[in-house]
N, C-alpha and C positions, 0 to 999 in steps of 0.2 A: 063982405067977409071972404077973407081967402082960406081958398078948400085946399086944404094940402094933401098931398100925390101920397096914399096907401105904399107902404114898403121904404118909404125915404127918408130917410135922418140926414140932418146936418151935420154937415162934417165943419172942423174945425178951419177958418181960413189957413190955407196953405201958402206959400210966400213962393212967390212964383222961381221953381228951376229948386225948389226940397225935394226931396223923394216925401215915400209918404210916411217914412221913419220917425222921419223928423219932427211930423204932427203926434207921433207919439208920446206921452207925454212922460218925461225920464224921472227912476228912482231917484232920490234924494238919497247923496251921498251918508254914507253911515258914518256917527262919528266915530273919531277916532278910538280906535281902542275895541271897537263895539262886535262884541264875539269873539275876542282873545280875553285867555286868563288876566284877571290882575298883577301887576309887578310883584304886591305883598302875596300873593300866593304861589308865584314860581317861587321867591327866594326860601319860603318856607316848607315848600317840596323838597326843594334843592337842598334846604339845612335835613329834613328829614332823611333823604337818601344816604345823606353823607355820615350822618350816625348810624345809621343801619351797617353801613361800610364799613365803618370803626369798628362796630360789635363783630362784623365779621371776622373782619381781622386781627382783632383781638382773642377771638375763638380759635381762629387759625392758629395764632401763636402759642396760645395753652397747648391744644393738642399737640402742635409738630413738639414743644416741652418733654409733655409726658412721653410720646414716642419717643423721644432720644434720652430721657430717663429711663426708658422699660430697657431700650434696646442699651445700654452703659450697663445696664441689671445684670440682662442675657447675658454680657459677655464677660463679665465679671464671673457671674455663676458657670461659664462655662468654664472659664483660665481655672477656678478652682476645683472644679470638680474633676478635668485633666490632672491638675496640681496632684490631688486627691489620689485619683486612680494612679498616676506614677508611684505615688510614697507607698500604697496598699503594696504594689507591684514590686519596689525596691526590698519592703518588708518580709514578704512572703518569698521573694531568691535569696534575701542575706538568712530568713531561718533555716532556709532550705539548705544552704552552703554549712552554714554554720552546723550542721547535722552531719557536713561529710568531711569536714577539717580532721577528724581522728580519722577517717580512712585516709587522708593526703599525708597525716602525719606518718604513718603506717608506710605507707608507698617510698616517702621520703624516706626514712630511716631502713628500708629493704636497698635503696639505688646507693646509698653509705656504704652500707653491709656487699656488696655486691649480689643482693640475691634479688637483684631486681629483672629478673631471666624468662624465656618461656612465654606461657599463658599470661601470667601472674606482669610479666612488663607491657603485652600488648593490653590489657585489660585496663591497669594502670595506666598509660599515657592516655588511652580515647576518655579515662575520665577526668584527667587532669586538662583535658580538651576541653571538654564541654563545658569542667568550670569556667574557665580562661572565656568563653563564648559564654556565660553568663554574667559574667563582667567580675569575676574573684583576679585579684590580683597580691602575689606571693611578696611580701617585703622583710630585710633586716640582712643587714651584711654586716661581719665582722669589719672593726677596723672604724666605724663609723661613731660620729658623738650620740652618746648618750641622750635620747628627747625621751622624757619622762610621760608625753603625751602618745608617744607610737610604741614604748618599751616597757618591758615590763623586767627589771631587775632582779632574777633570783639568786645569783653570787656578787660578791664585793670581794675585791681586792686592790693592793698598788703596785703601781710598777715605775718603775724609772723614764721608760722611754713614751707615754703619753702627759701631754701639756693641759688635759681637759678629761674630764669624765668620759671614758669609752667605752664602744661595745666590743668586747676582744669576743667574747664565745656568740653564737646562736643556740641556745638552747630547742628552741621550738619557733617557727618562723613566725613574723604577723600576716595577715591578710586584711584587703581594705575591698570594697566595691566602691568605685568611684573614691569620692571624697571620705567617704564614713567606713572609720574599723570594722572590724567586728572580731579579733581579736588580735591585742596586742603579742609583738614579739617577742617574745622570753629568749633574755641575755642575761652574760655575767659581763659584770662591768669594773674597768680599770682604772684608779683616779690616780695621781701622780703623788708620787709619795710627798709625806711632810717634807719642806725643807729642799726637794729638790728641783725648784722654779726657784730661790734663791743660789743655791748654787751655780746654777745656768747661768745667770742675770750675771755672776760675780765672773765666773768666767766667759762670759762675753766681753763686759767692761775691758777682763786684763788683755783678752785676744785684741781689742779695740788700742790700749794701749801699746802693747807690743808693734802693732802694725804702725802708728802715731811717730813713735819712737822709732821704727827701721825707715819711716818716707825722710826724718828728721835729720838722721845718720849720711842716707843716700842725698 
């Protein structure tokens, strides 16, 4: 019987000129695949992330919406509340003019009269100033056609020498701010007598003729 040597194990034959590596004996390669996710569950990841993405984005889209809705609101509400506050503004200096029209009329008919003198003229221009600076503007000339929209007709009569409805007198002047009256100017107006636009016409014709007739002669 063989006694075998306390402390000694067999070791595996080693193939002479291995290291002792070698007698190691090696993991069996893993298969393939073995501790990576499945194909079917990346691509189902991957589909999940990308609806998540979509929902984002779709969110994103609503909201930037309603912010450029709110913000079209704001600006809207502010052009009109501007808008607003101008017309308040225009209203409140045309009642305010329109209250000193009988002192300008006054002022006017004293500079006629000559008694536009003294106290009484410096007083009057600084206030016809300040209309003029709050945008009142004086209108209606004699001599000008008749507009039923800026005139306010208080005498009628005819005359020989206008071809159209006119304004021969100012009675009382108009004033406008900006675009908008606020009262018309009181005239007397002169329409061309019956009959005397055919007259015209008749002697124009014969002057027409006459001339005809002298280039014919020469």
């Amino acid at each position: 019987m063989t006694e075998e040597t306390p402390g000694f194990e067999e070791k595996p034959d080693v193939p002479s000129g291995a290291t002792p590596d070698d007698a190691e004996p090696k993991a069996a390669a893993s298969p393939e695949g073995e501790g990576a996710a499945p194909a079917g569950d990346s691509n189902a990841q991957i589909a999940g992330l990308t609806a998540q993405l979509d929902q984002v984005r779709k969110a994103l889209e609503e909201r930037t919406a309603d912010l450029q809705r709110l913000q079209a609101e704001f600006q809207n509400y502010r052009r009109r509340v501007e808008r607003d506050r101008i017309t308040v503004k225009e209203i409140a200096v045309a009642n305010l003019l329109t209250e000193l029209l009988p002192v300008l009329d006054d002022i006017g008919r004293a500079r006629d009269h000559g008694e536009f003198v003294g106290g009484f003229k410096s007083v009057g221009e600084s206030l016809e100033t300040v209309a003029a600076k709050m945008g009142l503007q004086q209108f209606g000339k004699e001599g000008e056609p008749f507009d039923p929209t800026i005139h306010e007709a208080l005498m009628h009569s005819y005359a020989p020498d206008v071809t159209e409805t006119t304004c021969v007198a100012i009675l009382q002047p108009g004033y406008r701010i900006g675009e908008r009256t606020i009262r018309p100017a009181r005239v007397a107006v002169a329409e061309p007598q019956p009959g005397a636009q055919t007259v015209k016409a008749e002697e124009a014709s014969e002057a027409g003729e006459e001339k005809d007739n002298s280039s014919e002669e020469g």
